[in-house]
SEDRENRO-243763 format. One line per 3 residues: their letters; for each residue x, y, z of N, C-alpha, C. Coordinates in pm, whole numbers. Example, Ala and Ser with C-alpha at 12.3 -4.5 7.8 and 13.67 -1.06 7.14 Angstrom:
AS = 1319/-569/780/1230/-450/780/1320/-330/780; 1285/-225/708/1367/-106/714/1290/3/787
This chain:
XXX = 564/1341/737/603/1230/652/728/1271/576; 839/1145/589/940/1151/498/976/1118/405; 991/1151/263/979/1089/159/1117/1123/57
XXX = 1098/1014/-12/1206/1085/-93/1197/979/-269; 1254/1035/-372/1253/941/-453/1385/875/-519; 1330/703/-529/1461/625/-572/1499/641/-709
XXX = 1445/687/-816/1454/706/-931/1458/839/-927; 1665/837/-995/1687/960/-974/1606/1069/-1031; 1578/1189/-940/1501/1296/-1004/1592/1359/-1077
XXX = 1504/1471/-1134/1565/1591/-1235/1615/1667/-1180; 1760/1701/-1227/1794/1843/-1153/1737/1966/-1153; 1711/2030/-1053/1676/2187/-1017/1774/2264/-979
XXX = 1718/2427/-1016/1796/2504/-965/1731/2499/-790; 1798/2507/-744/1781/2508/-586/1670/2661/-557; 1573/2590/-448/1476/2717/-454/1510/2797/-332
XXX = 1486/2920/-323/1532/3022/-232/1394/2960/-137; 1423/2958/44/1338/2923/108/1212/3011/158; 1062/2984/143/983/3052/138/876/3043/278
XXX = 765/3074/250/655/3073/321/503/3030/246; 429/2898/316/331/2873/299/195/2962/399; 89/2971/352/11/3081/407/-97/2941/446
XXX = -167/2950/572/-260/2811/579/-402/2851/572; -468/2830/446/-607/2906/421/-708/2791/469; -690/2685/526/-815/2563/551/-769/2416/668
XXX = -775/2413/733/-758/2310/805/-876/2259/862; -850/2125/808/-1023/2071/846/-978/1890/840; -1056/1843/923/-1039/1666/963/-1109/1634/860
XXX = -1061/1496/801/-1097/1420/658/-1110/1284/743; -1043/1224/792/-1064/1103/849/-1027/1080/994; -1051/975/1069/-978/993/1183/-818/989/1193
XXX = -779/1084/1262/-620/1118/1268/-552/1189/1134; -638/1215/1055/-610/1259/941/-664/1410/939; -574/1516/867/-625/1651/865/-621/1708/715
XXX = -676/1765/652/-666/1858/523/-628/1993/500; -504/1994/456/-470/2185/456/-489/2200/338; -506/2352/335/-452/2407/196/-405/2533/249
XXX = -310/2548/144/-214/2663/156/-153/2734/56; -146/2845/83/-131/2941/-36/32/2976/-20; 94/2951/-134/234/2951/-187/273/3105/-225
XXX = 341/3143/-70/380/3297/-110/521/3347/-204; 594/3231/-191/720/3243/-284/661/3225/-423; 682/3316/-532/649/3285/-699/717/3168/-748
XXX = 888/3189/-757/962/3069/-746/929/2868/-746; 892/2920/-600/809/2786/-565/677/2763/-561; 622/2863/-589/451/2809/-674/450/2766/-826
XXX = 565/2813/-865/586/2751/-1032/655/2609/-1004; 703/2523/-863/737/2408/-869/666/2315/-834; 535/2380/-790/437/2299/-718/311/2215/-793
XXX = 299/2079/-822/270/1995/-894/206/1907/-833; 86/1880/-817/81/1703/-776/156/1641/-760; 186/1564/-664/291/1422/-668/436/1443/-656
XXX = 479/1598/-631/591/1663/-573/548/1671/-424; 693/1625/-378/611/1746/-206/683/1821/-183; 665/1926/-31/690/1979/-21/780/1982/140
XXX = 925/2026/159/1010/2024/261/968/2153/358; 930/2072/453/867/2195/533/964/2198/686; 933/2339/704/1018/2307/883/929/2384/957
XXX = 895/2301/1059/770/2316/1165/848/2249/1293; 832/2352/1417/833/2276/1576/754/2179/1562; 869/2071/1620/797/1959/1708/709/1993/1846
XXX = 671/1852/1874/617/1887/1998/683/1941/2121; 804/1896/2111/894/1939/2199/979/2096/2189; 922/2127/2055/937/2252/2020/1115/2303/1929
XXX = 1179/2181/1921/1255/2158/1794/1182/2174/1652; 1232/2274/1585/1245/2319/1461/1291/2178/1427; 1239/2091/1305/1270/1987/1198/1215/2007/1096
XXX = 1253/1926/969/1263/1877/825/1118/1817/835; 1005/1846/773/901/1659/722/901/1688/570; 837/1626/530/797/1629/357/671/1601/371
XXX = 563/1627/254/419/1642/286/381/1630/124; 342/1518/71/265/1536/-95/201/1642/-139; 199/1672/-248/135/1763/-299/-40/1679/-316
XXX = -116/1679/-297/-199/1595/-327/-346/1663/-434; -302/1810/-389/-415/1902/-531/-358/2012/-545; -342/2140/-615/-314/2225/-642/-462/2313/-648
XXX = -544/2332/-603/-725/2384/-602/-713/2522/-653; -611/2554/-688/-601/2696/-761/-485/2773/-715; -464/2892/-822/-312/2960/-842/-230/2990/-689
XXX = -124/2938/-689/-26/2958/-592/-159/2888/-477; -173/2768/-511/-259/2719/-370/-205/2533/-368; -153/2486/-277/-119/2347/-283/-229/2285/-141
XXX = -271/2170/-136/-306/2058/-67/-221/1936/-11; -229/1956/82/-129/1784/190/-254/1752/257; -225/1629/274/-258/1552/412/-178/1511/499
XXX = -209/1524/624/-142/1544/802/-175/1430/855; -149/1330/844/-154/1256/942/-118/1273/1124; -174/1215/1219/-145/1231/1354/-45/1087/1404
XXX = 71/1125/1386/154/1019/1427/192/1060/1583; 167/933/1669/193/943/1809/405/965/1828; 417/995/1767/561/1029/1778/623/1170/1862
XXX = 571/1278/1903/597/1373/1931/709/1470/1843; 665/1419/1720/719/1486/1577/626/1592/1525; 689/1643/1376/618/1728/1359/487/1730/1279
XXX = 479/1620/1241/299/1554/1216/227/1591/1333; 276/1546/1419/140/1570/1549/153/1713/1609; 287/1739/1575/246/1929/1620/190/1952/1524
XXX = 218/1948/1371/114/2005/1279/-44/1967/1230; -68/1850/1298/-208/1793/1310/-279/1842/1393; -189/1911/1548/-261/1972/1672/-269/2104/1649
XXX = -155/2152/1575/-161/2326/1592/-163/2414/1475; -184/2327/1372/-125/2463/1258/-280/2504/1224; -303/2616/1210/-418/2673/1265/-495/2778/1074
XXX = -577/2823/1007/-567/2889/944/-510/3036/992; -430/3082/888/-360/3199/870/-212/3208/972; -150/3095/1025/-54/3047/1023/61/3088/884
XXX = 144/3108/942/264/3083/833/385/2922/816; 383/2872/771/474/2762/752/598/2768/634; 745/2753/685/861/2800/632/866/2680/518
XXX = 867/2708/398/890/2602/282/1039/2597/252; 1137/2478/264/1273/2478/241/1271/2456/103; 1199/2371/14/1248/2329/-104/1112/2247/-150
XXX = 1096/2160/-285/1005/2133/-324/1091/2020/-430; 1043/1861/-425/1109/1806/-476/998/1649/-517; 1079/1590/-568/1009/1452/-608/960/1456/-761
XXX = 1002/1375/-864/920/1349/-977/842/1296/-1017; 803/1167/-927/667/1126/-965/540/1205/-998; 480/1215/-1125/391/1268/-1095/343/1219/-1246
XXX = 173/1245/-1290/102/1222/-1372/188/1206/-1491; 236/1334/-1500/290/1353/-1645/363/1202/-1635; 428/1215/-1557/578/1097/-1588/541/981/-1629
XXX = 432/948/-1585/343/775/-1574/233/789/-1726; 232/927/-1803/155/939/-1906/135/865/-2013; 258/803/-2043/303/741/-2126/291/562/-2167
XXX = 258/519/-1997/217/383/-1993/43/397/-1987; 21/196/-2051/-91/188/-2081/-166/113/-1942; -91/87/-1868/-106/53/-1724/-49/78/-1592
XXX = -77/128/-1476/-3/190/-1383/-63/67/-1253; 16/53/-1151/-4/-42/-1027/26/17/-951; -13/88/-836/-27/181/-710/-6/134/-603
XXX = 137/85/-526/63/-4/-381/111/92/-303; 31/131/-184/67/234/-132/4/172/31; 110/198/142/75/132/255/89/280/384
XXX = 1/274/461/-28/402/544/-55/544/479; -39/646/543/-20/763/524/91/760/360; 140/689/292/234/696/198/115/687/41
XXX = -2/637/144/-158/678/24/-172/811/-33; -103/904/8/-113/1066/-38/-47/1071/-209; 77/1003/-219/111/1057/-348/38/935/-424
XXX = -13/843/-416/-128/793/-554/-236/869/-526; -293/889/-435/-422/983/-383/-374/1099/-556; -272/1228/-493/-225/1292/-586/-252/1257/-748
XXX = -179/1132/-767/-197/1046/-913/-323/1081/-984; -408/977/-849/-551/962/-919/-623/1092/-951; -604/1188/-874/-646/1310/-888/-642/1327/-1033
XXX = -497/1341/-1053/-442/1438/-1181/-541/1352/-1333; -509/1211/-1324/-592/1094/-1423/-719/1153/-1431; -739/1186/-1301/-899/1186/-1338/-947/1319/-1377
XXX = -875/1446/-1383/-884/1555/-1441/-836/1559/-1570; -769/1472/-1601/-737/1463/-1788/-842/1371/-1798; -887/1316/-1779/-1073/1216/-1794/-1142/1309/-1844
XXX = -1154/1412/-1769/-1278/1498/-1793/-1264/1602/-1901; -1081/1644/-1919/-1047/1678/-2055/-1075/1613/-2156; -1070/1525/-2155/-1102/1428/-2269/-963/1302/-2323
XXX = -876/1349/-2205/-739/1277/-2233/-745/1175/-2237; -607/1072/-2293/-604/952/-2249/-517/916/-2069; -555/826/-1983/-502/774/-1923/-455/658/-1888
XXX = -355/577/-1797/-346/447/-1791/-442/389/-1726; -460/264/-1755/-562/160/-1635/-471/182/-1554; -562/155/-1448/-512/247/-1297/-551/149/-1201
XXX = -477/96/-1114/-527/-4/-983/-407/96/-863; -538/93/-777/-438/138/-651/-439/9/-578; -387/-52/-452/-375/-161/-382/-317/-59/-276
XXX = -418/-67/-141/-375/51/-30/-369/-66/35; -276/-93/164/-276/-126/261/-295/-25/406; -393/-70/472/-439/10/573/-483/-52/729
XXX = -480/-34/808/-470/-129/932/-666/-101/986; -717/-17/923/-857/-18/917/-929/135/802; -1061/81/777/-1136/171/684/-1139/360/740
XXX = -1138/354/873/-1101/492/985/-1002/548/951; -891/513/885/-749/564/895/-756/622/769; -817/590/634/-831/617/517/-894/724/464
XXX = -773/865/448/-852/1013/428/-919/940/235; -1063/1038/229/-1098/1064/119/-1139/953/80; -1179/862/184/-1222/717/132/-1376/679/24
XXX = -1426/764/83/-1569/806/-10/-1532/818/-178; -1439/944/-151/-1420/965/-296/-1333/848/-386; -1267/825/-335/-1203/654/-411/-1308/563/-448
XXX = -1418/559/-321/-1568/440/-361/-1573/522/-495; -1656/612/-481/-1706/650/-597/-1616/642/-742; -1482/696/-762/-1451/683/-818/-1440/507/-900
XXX = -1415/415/-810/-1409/316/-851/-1549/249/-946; -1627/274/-872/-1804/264/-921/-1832/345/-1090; -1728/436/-1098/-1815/522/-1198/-1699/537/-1297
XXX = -1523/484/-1302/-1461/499/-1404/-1413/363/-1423; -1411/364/-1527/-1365/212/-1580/-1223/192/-1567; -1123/330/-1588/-1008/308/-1581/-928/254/-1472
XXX = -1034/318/-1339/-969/276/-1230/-1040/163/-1147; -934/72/-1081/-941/-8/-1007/-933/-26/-854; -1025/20/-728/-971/-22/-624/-939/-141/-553
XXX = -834/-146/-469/-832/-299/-372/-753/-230/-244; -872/-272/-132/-813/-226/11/-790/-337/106; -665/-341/160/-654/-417/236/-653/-400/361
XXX = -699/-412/432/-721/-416/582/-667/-500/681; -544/-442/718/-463/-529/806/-505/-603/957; -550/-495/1013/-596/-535/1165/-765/-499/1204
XXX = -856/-430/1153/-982/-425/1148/-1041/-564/1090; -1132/-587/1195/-1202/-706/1142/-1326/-727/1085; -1283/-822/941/-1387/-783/826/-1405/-917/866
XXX = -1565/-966/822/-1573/-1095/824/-1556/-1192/686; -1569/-1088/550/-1544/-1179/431/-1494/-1054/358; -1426/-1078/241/-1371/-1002/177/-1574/-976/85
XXX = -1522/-809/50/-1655/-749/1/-1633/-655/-85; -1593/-695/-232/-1568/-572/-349/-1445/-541/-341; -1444/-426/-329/-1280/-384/-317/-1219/-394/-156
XXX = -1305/-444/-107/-1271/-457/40/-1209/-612/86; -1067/-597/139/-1042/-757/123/-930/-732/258; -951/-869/331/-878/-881/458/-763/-936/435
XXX = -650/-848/534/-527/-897/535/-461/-861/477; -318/-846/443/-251/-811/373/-198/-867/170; -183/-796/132/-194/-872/1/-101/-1046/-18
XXX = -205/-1081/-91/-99/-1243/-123/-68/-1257/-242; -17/-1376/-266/50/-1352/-414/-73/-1379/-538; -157/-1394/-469/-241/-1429/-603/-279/-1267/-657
XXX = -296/-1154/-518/-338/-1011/-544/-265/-964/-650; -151/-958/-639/-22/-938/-683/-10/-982/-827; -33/-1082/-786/-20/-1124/-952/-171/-1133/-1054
XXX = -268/-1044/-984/-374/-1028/-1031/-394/-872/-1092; -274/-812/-1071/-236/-719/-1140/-180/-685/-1289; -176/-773/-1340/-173/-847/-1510/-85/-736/-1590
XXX = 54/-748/-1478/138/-678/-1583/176/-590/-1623; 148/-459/-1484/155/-324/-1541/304/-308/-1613; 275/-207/-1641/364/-128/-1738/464/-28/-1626
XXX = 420/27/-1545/462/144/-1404/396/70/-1269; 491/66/-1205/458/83/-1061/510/190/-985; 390/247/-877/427/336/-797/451/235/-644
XXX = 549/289/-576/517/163/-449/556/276/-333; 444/341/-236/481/438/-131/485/403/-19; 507/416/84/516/393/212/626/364/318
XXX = 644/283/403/764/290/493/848/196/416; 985/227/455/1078/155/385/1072/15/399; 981/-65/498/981/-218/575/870/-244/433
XXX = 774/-143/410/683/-147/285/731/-168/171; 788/-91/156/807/-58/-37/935/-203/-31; 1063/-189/32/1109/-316/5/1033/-450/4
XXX = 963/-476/100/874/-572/82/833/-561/-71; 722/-467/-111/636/-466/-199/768/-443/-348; 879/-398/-329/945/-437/-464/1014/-587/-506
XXX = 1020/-647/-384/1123/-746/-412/987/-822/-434; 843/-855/-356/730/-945/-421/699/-898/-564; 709/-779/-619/656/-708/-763/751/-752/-855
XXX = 852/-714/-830/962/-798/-985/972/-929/-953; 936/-995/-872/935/-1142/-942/820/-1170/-1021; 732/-1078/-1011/643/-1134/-1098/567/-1006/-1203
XXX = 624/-872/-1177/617/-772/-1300/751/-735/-1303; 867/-813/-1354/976/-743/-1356/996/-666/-1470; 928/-651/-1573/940/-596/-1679/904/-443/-1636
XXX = 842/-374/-1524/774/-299/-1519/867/-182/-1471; 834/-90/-1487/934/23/-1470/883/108/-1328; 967/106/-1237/946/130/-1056/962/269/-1026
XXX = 875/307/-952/906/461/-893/855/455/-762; 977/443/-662/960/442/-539/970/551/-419; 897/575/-321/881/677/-226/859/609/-94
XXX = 988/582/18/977/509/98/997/646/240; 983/643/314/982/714/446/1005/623/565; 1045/706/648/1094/619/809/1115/721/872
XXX = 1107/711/1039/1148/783/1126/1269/847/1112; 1279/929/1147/1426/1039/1147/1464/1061/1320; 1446/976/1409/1399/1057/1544/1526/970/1643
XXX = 1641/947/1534/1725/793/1604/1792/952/1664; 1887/922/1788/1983/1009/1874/2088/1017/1762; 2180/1187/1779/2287/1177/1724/2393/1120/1806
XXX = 2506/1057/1745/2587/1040/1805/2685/1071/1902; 2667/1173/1958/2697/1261/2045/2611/1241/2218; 2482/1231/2162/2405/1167/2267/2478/1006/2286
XXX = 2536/900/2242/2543/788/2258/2712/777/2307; 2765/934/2328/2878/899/2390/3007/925/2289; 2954/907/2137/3065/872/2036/3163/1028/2020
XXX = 3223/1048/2066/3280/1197/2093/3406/1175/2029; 3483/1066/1970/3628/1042/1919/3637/1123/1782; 3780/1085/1730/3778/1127/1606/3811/1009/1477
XXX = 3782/1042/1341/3795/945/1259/3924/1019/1157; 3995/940/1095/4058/981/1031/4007/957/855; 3957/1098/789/3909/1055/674/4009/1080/568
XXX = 3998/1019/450/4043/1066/340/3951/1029/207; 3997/1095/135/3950/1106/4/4040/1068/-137; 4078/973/-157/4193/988/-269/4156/1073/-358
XXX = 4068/1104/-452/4077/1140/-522/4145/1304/-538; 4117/1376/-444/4174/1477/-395/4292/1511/-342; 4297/1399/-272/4460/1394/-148/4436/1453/-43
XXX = 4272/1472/-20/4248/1523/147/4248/1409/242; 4279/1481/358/4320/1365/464/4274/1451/576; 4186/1452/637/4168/1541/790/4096/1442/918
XXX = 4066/1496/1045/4050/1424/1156/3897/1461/1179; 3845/1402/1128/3653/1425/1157/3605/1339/1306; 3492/1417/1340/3490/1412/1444/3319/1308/1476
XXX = 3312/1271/1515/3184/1156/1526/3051/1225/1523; 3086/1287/1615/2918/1363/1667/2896/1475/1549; 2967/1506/1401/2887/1570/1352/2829/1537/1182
XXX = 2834/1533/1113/2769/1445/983/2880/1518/884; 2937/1382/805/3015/1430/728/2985/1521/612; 2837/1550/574/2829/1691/475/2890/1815/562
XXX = 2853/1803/710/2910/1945/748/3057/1960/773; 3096/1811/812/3307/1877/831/3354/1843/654; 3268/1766/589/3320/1804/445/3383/1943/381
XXX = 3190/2010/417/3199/2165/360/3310/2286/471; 3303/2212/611/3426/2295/671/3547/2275/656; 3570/2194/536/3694/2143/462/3752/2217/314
XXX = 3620/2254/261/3644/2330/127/3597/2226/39; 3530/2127/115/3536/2003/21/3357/2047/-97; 3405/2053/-216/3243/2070/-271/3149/1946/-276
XXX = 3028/1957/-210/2927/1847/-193/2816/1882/-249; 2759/1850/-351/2585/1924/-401/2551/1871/-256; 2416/1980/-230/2332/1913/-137/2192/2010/-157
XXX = 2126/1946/-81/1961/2086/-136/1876/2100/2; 1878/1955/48/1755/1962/183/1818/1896/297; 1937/1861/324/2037/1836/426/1950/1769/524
XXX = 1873/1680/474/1789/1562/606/1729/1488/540; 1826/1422/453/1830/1273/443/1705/1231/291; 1671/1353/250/1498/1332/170/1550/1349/-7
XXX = 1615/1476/-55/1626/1452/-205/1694/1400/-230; 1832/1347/-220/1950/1252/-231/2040/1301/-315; 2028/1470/-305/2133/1505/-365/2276/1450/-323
XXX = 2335/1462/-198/2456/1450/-157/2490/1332/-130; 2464/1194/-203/2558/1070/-212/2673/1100/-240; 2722/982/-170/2833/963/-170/2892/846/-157
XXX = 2987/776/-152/3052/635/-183/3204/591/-79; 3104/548/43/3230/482/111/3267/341/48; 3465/422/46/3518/297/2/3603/203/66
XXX = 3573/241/222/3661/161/306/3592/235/475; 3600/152/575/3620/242/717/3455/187/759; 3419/228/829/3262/230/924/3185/394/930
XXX = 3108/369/926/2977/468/950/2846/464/994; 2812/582/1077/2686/528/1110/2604/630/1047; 2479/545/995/2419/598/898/2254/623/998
XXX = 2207/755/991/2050/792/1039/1982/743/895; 1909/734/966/1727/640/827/1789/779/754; 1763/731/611/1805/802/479/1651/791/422
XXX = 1630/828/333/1489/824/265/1484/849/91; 1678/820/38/1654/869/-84/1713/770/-190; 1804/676/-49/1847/540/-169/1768/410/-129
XXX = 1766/346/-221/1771/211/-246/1863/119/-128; 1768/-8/-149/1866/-90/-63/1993/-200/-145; 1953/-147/-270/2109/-164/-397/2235/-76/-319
XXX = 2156/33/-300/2252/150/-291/2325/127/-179; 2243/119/-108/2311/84/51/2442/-14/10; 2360/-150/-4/2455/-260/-14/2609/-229/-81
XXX = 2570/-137/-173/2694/-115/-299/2795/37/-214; 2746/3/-116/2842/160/-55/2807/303/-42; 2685/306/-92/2632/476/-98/2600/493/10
XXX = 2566/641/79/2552/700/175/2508/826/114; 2442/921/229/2385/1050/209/2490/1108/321; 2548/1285/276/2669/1276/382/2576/1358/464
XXX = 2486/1383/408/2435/1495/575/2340/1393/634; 2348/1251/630/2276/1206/786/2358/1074/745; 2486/1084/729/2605/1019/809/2754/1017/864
XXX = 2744/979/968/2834/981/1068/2972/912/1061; 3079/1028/1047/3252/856/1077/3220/778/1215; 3310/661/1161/3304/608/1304/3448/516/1272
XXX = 3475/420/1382/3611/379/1364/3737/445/1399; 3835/394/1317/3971/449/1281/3971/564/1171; 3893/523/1063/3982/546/935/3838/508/858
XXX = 3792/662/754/3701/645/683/3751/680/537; 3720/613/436/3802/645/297/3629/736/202; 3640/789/120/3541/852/69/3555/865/-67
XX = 3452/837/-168/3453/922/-334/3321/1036/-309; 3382/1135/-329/3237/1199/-323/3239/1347/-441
């Protein structure tokens, strides 16, 4: 899973890349797996939080080394983090790591990023959760953390999750959500069930995808979390502010990363870029992503996880064409208004102009 967040995060010092140790792999639901893993870098066990994830690089099936991101979803003790694995038929690295990562495995940790998390949402007196597929991991995370300041004696927000799910099978930890719902007042479940067939809606169990009455039966939170694929969360922001626009958004959208580079599609020319602000002017070449002929330019670019996920390296085309791979860290403001991520986009054209 690819994730990233639209509300800019906090800066970090960039973490030196480590190793996860795999102490538990065990099936939670169907297609769904449970790790835990022990955080051998010190560094990055002091970044590891609920509701952060974590940039991992694991062979695909095809045995390409790639980028996924994976929620933090428990921390079960010192230098120890929890994900859930989904089995995506993609021949990505979900389904190599759903088929093979084995206990006492090693897994390479690039970085550790995302701010959503308990603390941040502490402050409101109501939180709204819609979370659609596998993108259920970072409220999963949430509810966790709420419900361990419960038992401190803390305060938390009223809490509604709203999962969209294509059946009750697909839904890791589904037990523990019943229960929870049954036994805390704070929290609220509502599951929707896209393609499994229910014959009447039953408690928190309700067919179909949400409508506007669901939506607006949410009375107003204060925070919304909205996770899932980017076709999701846009959906679910542009229906939410028309009718909680007052509410303050923290979004985590994901999409395939698996489009061909341009090089495969033939695009082998060159672009002519510039930069005013600098007075650079050089001949970039299609098939490779402008963070890398940037930096073989001298050109300085922050960047942290170079595949498309923390959003360090925006940037602002101000003229020319580009082709842009699924990004996972802006907005579709951002898009519209000219931003780009330079390490998963491409010149194309004549003539590309740049602020970066």
């Amino acid at each position: 899973m690819a994730l990233s967040v639209k509300e800019g995060p906090t800066a970090r010092k960039p973490l030196e890349p480590g190793f996860l140790r795999c102490d538990v792999a065990c099936d939670i639901a169907e297609s769904a797996r449970r790790f835990v893993l022990t955080v051998l870098n010190e560094q990055q066990a002091e970044e590891c939080v609920p509701g952060r994830y974590l940039i991992l690089e694991y062979a695909d099936v095809n045995g390409r080394v790639r980028r996924a991101c994976y929620s933090i979803v428990a921390c079960p003790g010192p230098r120890r983090v929890e994900m859930i694995v989904q089995r995506v038929p993609s021949k990505g690295v979900s389904e190599a790591m759903f088929s093979h990562l084995m206990v006492g495995a090693l897994v390479r940790c690039v970085g550790i990023a995302g701010d959503i998390t308990a603390q941040q949402l502490s402050g409101f007196d109501s939180v709204a959760l819609l979370a659609g597929g596998i993108g259920f991991t970072l409220p999963l995370a949430l509810i966790r953390e709420f419900r361990h300041r419960v038992r401190q004696g803390g305060p938390v927000p009223r809490t509604t999750l709203l999962l969209c799910t294509p059946s009750l099978d697909t839904v890791p930890c589904l037990a523990e959500l019943m229960i929870l719902e049954l036994a805390e007042r704070w929290f609220t479940l509502r599951i929707h069930i896209t393609r499994q067939s229910l014959y009447q809606d039953n408690g928190c169990l309700l067919r179909g995808r949400p409508s506007r009455a669901a939506l607006d039966a949410l009375q107003a939170p204060q925070g919304v979390v909205i996770c899932g694929s980017q076709a999701f969360a846009d959906q679910m922001h542009r229906a939410m502010t028309v009718r909680h626009g007052a509410a303050r958004y923290f979004i985590e959208a994901f999409s395939s990363s698996d489009s061909p580079l341009p090089a495969a599609q033939g695009n082998t020319g060159t672009v002519r870029l510039k930069i005013p602000a600098s007075g650079v002017e050089f001949d970039a070449v299609q098939s490779l992503t402008l963070l890398e002929q940037l930096e073989a330019q001298g050109q300085k670019v922050r960047s942290q996880c170079r595949a498309g996920i923390c959003g360090a390296c925006k940037i602002k085309v101000l003229n020319g064409e580009c082709r842009r791979d699924a990004d996972f860290a802006l907005s579709a403001k951002e898009r519209a208004d000219g931003y780009a991520l330079a390490c998963c986009t491409y010149p194309m054209g004549n003539e590309l102009t740049l602020c970066i």
